[in-house]
N, C-alpha and C positions, 0 to 999 in steps of 0.2 A: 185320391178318393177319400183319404180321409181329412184333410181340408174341406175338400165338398158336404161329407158329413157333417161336420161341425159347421158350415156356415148354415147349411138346412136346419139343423135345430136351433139355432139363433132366429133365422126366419121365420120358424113356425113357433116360435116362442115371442117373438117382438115383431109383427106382423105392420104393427105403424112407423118403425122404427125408421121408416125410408118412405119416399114417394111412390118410387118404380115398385118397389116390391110387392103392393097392393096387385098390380098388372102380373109379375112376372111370377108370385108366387109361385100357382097353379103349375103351369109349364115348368116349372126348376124342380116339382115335385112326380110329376108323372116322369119327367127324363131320370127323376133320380132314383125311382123304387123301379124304372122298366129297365136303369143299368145295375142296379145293386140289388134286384129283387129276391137272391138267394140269401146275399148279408143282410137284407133284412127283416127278413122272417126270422133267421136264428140272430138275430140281435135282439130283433125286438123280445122275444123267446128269453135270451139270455136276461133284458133287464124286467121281464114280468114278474121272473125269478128271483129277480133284486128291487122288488117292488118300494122295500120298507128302509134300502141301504141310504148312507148320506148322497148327495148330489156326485160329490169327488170321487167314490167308491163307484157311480153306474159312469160315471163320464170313464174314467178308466177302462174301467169292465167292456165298457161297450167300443171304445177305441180297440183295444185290445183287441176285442172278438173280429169288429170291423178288418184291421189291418190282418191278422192272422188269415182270415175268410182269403182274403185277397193275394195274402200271400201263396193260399195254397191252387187256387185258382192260376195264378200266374204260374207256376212250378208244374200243374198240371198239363197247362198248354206249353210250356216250354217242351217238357217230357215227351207228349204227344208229335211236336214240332219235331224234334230230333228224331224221335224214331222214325219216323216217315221221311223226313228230307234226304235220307239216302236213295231211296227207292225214287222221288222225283226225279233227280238230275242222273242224266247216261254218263258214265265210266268213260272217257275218250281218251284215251293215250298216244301219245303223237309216235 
């Protein structure tokens, strides 16, 4: 995901920079705020905040928030996962 972040701000930064990408923009943008639409609201939140910092400081900052976002997402649906996956599967003892 965050590979994909970073190619997206590349994209939406240097828009001529490819042929397809004129076509595929659009669509790589709507897939990416309707799969990351919570990270990025508080991303983008995080670098408003960092409106005046250097480039290196919000590319950080916002890596950071990104990966953290996701990590805690991941850890919640794990959590979620395990507690429940006892109660799915019957107990059979031979």
């Amino acid at each position: 995901m965050l590979a994909w972040s970073w190619f997206m701000l590349w994209a939406t930064s240097f828009p001529a920079a490819s042929s397809w990408l004129g076509y595929m923009r659009d669509p790589l943008l709507i897939a990416f705020f309707g799969v990351n639409l919570p990270q990025a609201v508080l991303g983008n939140g995080v670098l408003g905040m960092l409106i005046d910092a250097p480039g290196a400081v919000k590319g950080t900052v916002a890596s950071a928030a990104v990966w953290l976002l996701w990590y805690g997402v991941i850890r919640i649906w794990e959590w979620r996962r395990a507690a429940h996956a006892g109660a799915a599967l019957p107990h059979i003892t031979p």
